[in-house]
C-alpha positions in Angstrom: 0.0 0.0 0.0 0.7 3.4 -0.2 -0.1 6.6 1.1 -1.8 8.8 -1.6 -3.1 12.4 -1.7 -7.0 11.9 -3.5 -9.8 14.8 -3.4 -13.8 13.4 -2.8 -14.9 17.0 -3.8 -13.7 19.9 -5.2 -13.2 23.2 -2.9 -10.4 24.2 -0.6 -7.4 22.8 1.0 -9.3 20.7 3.8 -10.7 18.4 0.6 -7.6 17.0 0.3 -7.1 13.3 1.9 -4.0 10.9 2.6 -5.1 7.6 1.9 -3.9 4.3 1.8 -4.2 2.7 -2.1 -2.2 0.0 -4.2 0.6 1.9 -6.0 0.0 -0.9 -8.8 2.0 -1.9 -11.7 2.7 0.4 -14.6 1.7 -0.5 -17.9 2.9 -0.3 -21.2 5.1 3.1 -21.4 4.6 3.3 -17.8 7.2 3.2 -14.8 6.9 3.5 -10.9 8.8 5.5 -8.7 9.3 5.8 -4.9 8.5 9.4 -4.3 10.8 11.3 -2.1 9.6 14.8 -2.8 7.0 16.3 -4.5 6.5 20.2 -5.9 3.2 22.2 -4.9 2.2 24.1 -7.9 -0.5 26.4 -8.4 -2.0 24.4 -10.5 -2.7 22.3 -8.3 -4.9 24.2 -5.9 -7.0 25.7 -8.8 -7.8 21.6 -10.4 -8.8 20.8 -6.5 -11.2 23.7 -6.2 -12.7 23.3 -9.4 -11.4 26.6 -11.6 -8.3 25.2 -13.3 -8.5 25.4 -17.1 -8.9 21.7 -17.3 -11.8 20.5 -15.4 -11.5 17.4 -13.2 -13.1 14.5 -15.1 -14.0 12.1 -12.2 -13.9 11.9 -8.4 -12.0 10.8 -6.4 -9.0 12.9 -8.5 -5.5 12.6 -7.5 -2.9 15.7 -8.0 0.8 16.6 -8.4 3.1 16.3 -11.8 6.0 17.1 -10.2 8.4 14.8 -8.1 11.7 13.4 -7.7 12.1 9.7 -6.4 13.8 6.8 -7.5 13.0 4.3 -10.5 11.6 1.0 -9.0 9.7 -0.8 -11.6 9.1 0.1 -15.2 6.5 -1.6 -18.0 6.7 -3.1 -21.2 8.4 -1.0 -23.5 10.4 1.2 -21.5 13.7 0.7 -22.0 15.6 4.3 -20.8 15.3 3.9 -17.4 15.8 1.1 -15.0 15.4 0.2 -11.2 17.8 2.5 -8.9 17.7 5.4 -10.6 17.6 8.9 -9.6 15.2 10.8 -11.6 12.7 14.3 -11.7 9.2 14.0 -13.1 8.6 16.9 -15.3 5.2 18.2 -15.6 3.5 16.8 -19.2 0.4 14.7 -18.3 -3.4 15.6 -16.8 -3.6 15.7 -13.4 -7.0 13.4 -14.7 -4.6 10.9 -15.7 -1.6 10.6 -13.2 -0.8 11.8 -9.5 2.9 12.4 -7.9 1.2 13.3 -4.4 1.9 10.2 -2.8 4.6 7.8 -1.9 4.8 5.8 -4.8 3.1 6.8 -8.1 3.5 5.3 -11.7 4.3 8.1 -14.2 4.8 8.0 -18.2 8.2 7.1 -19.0 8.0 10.5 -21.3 7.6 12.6 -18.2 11.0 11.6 -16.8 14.4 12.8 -17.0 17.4 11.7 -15.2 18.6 13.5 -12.4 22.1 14.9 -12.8 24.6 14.4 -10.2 24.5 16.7 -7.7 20.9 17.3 -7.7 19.1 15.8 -4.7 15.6 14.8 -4.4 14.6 18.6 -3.1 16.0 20.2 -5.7 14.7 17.6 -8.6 11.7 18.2 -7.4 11.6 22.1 -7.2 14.0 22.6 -10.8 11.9 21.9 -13.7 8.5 23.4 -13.0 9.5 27.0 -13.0 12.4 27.1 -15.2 11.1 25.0 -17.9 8.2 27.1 -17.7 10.6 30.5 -17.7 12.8 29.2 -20.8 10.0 28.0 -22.9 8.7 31.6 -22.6 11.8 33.5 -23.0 14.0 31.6 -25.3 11.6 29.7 -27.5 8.4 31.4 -27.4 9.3 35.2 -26.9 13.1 35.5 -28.1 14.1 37.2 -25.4 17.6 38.5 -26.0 20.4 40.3 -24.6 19.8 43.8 -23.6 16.1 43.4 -23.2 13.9 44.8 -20.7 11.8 42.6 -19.2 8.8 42.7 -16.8 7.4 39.7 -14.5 4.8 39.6 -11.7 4.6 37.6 -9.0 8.4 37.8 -9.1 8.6 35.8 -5.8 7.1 32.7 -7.0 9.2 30.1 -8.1 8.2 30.9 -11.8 8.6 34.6 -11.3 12.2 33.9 -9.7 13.2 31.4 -12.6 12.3 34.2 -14.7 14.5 36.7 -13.0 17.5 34.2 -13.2 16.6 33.0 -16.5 16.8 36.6 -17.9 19.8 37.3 -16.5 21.2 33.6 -17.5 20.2 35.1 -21.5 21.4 38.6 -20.8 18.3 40.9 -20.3 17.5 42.8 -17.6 14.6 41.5 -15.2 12.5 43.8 -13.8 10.2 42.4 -10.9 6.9 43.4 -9.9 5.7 42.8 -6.2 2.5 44.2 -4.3 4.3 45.3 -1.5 7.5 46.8 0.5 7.9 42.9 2.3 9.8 41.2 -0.7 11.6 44.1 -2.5 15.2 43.3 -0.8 14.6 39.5 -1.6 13.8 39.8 -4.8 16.8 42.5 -5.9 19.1 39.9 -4.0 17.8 37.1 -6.3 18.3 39.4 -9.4 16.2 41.5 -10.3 17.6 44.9 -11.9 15.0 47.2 -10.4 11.6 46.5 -8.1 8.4 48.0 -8.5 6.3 48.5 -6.0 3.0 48.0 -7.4 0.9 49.5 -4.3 3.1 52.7 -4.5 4.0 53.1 -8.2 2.6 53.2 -11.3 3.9 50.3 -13.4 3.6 52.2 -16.6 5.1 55.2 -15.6 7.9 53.3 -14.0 8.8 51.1 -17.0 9.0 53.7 -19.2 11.1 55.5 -16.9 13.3 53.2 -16.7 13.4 52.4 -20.4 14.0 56.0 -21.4 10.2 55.8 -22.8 10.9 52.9 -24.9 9.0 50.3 -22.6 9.6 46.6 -21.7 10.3 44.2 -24.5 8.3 41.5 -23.1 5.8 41.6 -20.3 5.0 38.0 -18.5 2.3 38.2 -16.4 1.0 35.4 -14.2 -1.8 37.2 -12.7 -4.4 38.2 -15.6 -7.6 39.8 -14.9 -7.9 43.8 -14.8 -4.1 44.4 -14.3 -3.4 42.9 -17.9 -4.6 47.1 -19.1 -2.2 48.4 -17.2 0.9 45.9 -17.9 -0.1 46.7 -21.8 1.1 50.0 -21.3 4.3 49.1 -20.5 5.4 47.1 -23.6 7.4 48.7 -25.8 6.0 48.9 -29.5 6.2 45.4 -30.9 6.8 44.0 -27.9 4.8 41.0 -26.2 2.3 40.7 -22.9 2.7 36.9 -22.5 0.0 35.5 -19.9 1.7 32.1 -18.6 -0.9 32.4 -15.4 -4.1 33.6 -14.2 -3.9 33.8 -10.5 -6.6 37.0 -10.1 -9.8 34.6 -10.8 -11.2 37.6 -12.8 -12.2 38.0 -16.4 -9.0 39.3 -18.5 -10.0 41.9 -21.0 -7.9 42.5 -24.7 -6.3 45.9 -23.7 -5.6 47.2 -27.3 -8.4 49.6 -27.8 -8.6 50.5 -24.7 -4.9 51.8 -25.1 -5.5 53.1 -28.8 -4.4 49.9 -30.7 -0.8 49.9 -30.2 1.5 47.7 -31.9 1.5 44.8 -29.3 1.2 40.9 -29.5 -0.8 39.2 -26.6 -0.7 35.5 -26.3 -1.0 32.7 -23.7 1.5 30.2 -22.8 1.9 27.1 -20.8 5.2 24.8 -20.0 2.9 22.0 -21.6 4.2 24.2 -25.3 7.6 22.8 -24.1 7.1 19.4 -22.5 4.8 18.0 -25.4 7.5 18.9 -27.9 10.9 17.0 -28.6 13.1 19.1 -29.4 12.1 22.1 -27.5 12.7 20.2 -24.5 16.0 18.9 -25.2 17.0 22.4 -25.8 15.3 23.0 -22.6 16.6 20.2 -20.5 20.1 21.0 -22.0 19.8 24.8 -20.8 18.5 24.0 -17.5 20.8 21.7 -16.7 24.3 23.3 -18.0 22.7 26.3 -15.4 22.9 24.1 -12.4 25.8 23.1 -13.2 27.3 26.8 -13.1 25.3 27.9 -10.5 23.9 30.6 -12.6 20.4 28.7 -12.4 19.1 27.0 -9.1 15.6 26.7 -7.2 14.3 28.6 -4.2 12.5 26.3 -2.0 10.9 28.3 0.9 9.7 25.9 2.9 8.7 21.7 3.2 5.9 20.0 4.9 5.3 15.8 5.1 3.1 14.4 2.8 0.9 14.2 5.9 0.6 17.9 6.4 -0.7 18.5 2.0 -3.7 20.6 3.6 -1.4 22.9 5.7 1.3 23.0 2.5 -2.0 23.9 0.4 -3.3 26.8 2.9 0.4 28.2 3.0 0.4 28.5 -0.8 -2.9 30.1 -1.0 -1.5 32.6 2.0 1.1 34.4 -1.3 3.7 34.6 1.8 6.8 32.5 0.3 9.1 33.4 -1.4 10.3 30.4 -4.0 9.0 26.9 -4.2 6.8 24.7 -1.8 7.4 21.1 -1.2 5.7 17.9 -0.3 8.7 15.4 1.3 7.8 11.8 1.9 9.5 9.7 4.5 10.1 5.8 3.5 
């Protein structure tokens, strides 16, 4: 048996239960792992309360597509990994389909990558979300290059803080957007160029400070909702407002006319553009990893809790207090 995080109902954190289920045998493609730490995404808590853009298909629903853990069995047809093995599960499959929140879960063989040396379970399990998520945007989508300006909100997730790193990693200059006075030192000792204070200051009128009036070259903005008029204003002409996130909840208007029709591109973008393609991610995985191994790339991990304590780690997410990545460990 093993202990496994399922959801009865959709709604807040207190939905979620650790219960005891067969880890079973994985099938053709398939391979199990022994989960020693897991990554709490945001994802996550907007599938268990119902408002993630892909609904949950049947109940009871597991969660999590981000781990690190060690290869124990693998099915028919799998013939890259084998029993012992260190590796990170990358997010790539439905949460409808798989679960990581548990002590041992069987994964797609395709959502796996070896973990380099060096990298523990912690940081296997805190690495790939954020910066695969960062690179896809800013190297493959975006083309972000050196000497850019670029803007990201919710700097002190661990997307927003990939993205800081990332830019810097490509030769931009990150600028980081945060609510209030609390994070500004952390987030100009992680990177970023400049802070702006988004209760105090007006993001356009900053940006364009900054820029000498040219505006930010690309805008990513993991909030959505109202704020996406405002950000608009801040991209430079031909420049990009790329929405990789929708934490406001709230209906996200096209900002164009309201701004009189400037010359901007607005798209969305999820890490999925990355995962789900070949030889973007082995440009990715390739980028990532020659990072870690400088030290010019690395995760932020604020803070862990036992697989036991998933409704506390849940409740501390939806708080926006931390600063970097939240974990899930599981002892064996």
């Amino acid at each position: 048996m093993a202990r496994t995080v399922r959801f009865h109902e959709t709604g807040g954190p207190e939905v979620l239960r650790v219960e005891d289920l067969e880890a079973g045998e994985p099938g053709p493609g398939e391979v199990r792992i022994r989960v020693d730490a897991v990554g709490v995404n945001r994802a996550e808590a907007l599938f268990r309360g119902g408002r993630y853009i892909e609904p949950v298909r049947r109940l009871p629903a597991r969660l999590g597509n981000e781990a690190a853990g060690v290869v124990e069995t693998v099915g028919p047809g799998v013939t890259e990994f084998t029993a012992g093995q260190a590796v990170s599960v990358v997010p790539s499959f439905s949460h409808n389909d798989y679960g990581v929140y548990a002590e041992r879960a069987v994964v797609p063989a395709s959502a796996l990558l070896h973990r380099p040396d060096g990298v523990d379970a912690l940081s296997g399990a805190a690495v790939w979300m954020p910066y695969l998520t960062a690179y896809g945007a800013m190297a493959e989508v975006t083309g972000v290059r050196p000497g850019d300006v670029v803007l990201v909100n919710a700097a002190s997730s661990s997307v927003g803080l990939a993205a800081i790193r990332t830019a810097n990693h490509l030769g931009a200059t990150p600028v980081a957007l945060t609510r209030t006075r609390a994070k500004r030192r952390r987030l100009l000792d992680e990177g970023a160029a400049e802070v702006i204070v988004t209760d105090e200051e007006r993001v356009r009128d900053r940006v364009r400070d900054l820029t000498g009036g040219r505006g930010a070259a690309h805008v990513f903005d993991a909030v959505a909702g109202p704020g996406v008029v405002e950000l608009a204003g801040a991209v430079a002409d031909g420049g990009t407002l790329l929405l990789w996130g929708a934490q406001s909840g709230r209906p996200t208007p096209y900002p164009g006319f309201d701004l009189g029709m400037p010359a901007l591109t607005m798209r969305t973008y999820t890490m999925l553009e990355v995962t789900r393609d070949a030889d973007r991610m082995r440009r990715a995985t390739a980028f990532i990893t020659s990072g870690l191994r400088t030290g010019s790339l690395r995760p932020v991990i604020d803070r862990t809790f036992p697989l036991e304590d998933v409704v506390d780690a849940h409740r501390y997410l939806e708080s926006n207090v931390q600063i970097g990545k939240i974990l899930l460990t599981v002892a064996h």
